[in-house]
C-alpha beads as a LAMMPS data file, in Angstrom:
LAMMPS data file: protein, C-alpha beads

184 atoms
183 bonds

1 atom types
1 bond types

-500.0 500.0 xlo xhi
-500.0 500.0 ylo yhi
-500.0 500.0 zlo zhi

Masses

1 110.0

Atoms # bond

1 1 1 -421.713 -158.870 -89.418
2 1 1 -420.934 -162.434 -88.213
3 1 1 -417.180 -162.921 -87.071
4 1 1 -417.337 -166.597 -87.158
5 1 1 -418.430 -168.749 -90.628
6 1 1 -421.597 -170.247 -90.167
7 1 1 -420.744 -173.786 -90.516
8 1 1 -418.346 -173.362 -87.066
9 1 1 -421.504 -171.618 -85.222
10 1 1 -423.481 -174.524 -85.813
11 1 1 -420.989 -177.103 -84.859
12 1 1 -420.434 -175.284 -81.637
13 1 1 -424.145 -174.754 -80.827
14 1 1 -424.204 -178.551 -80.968
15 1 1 -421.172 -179.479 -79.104
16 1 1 -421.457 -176.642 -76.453
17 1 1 -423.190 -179.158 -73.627
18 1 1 -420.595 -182.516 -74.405
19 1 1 -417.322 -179.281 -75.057
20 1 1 -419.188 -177.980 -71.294
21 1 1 -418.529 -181.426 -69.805
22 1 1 -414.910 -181.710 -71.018
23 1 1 -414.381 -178.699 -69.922
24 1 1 -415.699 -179.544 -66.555
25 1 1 -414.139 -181.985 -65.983
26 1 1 -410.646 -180.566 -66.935
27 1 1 -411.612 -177.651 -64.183
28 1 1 -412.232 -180.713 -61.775
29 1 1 -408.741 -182.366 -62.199
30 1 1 -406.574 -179.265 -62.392
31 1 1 -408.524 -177.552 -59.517
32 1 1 -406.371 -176.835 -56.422
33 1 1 -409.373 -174.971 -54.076
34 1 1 -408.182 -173.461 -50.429
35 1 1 -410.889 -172.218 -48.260
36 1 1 -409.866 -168.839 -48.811
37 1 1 -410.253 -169.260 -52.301
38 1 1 -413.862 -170.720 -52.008
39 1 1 -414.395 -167.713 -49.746
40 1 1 -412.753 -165.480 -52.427
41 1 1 -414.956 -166.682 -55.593
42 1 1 -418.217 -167.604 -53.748
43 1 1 -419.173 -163.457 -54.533
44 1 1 -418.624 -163.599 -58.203
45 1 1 -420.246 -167.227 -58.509
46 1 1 -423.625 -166.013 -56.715
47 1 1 -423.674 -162.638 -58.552
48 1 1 -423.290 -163.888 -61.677
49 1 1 -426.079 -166.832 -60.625
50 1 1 -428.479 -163.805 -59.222
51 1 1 -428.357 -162.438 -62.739
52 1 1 -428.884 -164.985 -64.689
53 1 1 -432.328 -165.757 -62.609
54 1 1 -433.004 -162.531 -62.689
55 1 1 -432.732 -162.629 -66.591
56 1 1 -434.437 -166.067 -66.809
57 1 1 -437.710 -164.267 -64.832
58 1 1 -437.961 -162.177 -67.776
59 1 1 -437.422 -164.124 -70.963
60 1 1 -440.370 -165.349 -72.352
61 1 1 -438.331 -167.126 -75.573
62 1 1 -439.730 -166.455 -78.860
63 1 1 -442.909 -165.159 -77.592
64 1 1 -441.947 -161.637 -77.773
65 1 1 -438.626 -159.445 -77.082
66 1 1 -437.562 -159.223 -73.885
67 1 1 -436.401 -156.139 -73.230
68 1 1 -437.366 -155.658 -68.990
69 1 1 -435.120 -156.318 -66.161
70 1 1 -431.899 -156.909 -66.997
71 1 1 -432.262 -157.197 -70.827
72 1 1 -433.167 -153.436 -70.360
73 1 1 -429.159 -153.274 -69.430
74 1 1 -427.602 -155.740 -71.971
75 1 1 -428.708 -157.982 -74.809
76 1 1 -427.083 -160.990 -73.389
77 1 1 -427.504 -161.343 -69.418
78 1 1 -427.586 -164.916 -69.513
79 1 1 -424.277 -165.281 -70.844
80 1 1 -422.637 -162.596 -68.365
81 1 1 -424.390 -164.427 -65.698
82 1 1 -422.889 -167.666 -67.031
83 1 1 -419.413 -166.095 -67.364
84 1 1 -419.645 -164.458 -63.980
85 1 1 -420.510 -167.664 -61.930
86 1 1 -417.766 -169.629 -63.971
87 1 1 -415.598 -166.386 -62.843
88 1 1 -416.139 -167.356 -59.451
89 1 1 -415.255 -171.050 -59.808
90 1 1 -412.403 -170.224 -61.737
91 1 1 -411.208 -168.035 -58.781
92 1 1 -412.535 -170.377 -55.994
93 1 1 -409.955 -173.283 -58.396
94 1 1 -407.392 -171.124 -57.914
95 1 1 -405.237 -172.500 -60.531
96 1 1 -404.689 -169.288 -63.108
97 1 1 -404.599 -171.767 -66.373
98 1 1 -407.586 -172.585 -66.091
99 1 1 -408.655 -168.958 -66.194
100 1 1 -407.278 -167.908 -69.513
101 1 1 -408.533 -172.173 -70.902
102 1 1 -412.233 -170.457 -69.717
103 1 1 -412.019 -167.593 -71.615
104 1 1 -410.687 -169.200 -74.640
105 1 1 -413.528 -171.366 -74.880
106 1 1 -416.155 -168.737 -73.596
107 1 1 -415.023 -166.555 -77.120
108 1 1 -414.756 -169.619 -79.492
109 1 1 -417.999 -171.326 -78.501
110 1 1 -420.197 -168.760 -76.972
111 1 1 -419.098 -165.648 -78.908
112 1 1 -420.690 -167.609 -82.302
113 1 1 -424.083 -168.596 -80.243
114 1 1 -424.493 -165.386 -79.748
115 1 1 -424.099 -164.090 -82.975
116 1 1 -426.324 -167.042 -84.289
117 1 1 -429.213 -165.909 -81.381
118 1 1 -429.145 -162.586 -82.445
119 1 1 -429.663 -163.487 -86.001
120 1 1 -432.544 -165.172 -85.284
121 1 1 -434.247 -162.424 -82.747
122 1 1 -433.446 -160.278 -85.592
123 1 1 -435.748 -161.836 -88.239
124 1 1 -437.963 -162.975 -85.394
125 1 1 -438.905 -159.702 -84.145
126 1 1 -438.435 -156.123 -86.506
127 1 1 -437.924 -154.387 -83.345
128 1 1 -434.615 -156.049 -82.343
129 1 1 -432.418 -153.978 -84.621
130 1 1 -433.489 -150.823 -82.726
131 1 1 -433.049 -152.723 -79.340
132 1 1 -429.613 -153.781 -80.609
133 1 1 -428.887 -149.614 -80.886
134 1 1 -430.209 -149.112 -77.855
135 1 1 -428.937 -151.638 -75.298
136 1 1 -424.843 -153.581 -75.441
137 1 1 -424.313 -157.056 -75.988
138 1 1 -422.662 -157.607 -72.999
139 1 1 -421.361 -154.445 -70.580
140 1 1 -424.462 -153.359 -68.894
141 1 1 -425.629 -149.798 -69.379
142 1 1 -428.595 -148.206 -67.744
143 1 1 -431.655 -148.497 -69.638
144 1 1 -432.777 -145.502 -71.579
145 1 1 -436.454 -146.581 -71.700
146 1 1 -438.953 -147.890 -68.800
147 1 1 -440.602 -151.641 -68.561
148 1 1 -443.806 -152.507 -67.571
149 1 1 -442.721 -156.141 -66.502
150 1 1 -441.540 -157.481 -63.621
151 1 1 -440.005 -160.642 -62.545
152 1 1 -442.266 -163.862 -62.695
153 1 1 -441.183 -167.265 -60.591
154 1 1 -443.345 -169.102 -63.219
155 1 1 -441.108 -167.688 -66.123
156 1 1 -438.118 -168.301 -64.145
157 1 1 -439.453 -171.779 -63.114
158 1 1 -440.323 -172.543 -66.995
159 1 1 -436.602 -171.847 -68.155
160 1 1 -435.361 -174.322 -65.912
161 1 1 -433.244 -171.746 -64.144
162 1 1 -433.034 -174.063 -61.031
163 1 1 -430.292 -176.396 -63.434
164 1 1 -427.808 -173.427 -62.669
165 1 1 -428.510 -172.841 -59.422
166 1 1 -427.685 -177.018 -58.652
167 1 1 -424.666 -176.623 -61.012
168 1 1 -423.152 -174.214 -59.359
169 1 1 -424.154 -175.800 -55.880
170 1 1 -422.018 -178.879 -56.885
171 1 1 -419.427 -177.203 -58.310
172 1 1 -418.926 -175.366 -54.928
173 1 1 -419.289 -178.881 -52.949
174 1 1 -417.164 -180.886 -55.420
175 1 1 -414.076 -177.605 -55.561
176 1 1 -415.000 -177.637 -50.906
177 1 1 -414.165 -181.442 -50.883
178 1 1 -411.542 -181.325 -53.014
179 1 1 -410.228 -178.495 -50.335
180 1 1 -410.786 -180.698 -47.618
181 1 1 -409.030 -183.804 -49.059
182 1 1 -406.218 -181.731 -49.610
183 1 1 -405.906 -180.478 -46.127
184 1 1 -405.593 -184.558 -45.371

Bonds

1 1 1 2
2 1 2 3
3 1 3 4
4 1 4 5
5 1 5 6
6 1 6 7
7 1 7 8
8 1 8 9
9 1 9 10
10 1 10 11
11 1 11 12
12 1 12 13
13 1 13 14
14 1 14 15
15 1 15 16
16 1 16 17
17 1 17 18
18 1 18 19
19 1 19 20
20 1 20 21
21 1 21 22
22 1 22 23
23 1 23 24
24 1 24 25
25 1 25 26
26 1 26 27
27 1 27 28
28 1 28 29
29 1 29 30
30 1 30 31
31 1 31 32
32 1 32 33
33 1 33 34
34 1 34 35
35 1 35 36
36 1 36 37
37 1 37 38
38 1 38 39
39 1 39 40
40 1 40 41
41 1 41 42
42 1 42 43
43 1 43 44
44 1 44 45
45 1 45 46
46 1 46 47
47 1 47 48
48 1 48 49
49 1 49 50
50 1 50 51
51 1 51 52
52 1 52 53
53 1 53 54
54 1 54 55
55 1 55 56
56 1 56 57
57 1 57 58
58 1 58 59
59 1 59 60
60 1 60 61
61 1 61 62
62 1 62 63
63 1 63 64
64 1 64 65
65 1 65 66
66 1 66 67
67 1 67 68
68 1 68 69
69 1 69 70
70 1 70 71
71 1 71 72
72 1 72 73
73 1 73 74
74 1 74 75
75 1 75 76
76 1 76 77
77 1 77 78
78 1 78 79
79 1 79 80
80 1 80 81
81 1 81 82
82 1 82 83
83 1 83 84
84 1 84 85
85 1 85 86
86 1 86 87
87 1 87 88
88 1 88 89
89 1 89 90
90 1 90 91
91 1 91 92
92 1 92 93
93 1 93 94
94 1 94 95
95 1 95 96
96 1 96 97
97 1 97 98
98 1 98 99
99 1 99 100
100 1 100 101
101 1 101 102
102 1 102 103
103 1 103 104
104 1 104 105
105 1 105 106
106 1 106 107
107 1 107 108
108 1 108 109
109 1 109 110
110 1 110 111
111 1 111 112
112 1 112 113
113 1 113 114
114 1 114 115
115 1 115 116
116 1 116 117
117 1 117 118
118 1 118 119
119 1 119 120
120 1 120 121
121 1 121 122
122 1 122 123
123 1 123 124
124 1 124 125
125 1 125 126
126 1 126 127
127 1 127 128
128 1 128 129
129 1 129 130
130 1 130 131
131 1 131 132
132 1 132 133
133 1 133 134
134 1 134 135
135 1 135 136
136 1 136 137
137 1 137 138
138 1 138 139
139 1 139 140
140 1 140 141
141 1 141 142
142 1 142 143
143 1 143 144
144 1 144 145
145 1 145 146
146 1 146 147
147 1 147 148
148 1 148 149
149 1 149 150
150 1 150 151
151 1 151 152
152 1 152 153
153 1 153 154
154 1 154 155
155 1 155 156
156 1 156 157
157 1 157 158
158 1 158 159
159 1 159 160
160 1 160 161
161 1 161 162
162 1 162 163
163 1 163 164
164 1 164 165
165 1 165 166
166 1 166 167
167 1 167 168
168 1 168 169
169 1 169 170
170 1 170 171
171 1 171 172
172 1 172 173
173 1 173 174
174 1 174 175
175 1 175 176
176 1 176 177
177 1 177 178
178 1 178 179
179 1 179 180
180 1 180 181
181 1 181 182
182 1 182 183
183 1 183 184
């Protein structure tokens, strides 16, 4: 059952990339990085980047239900990727507001994706209300049955996973600067 009214879902499925860049940019101005706090979120950020290639080697969208790798955990390891790497900015910002701003808008603009993606795997593929029993939404669990497939470069290359790994690459160099001109 869908917490959020459809009309909101698809307003925020649209506006999620121009909300992303506000939001960005926001992060960007209030930031207040140290190089101990760089130090301190760089773990998170990677982690959370690792999974979500990891994920994006498996997921072969709408061809069939992905269900290896780390979809054998949870439904959703994209989006834990994606909040883990913002984890680790928000921690290498070191400014706590921004925190609790983050998860705000993770739950009122990701939260309805989500629900939205899931309706549609569900009436694309029978099997996904069964996979839905099986495997969370978002705190990994380990897998109760066994995958064939393995991790492909070309899948990983075709999902344009490389966008995340720049993004976070020049969030890290713009928060590093931004340390540096404040040592000044």
């Amino acid at each position: 059952m869908p917490i959020f009214p459809k009309p909101y879902a698809d307003l925020v499925q649209k506006l999620r990339v121009p909300i992303g860049l506000v939001v960005a940019a926001g992060f960007g101005w209030f930031a207040h990085p140290t190089t101990l706090s760089l130090l301190a979120g760089l773990p998170l950020a990677a982690s959370g980047l690792a999974l979500r290639a990891w994920a994006a080697g498996h997921l072969r969208k709408n061809q069939n239900l992905t269900t290896s790798g780390p979809y054998a955990w949870l439904r959703n390891p994209l989006y834990v990727g994606t909040l883990l790497a913002v984890g680790g900015c928000l921690i290498a910002a070191s400014q706590a507001v921004l925190a609790v701003l983050a998860l705000v808008a993770f739950v009122l603009i990701y939260t309805p994706v989500v629900e939205q993606e899931e309706q549609h795997l569900r009436k694309l593929f029978p099997e996904y209300a069964e996979y839905a029993r099986r495997v969370p939404q978002f705190l990994p669990s380990p897998p109760k049955v066994g995958s064939e497939q393995r991790f492909a470069y070309a899948i990983y290359q075709r999902n344009k996973e490389h966008k995340a790994l720049l993004g976070l690459l020049w969030a890290y160099a713009f928060l590093a600067l931004k340390a540096f001109l404040a040592t000044r």
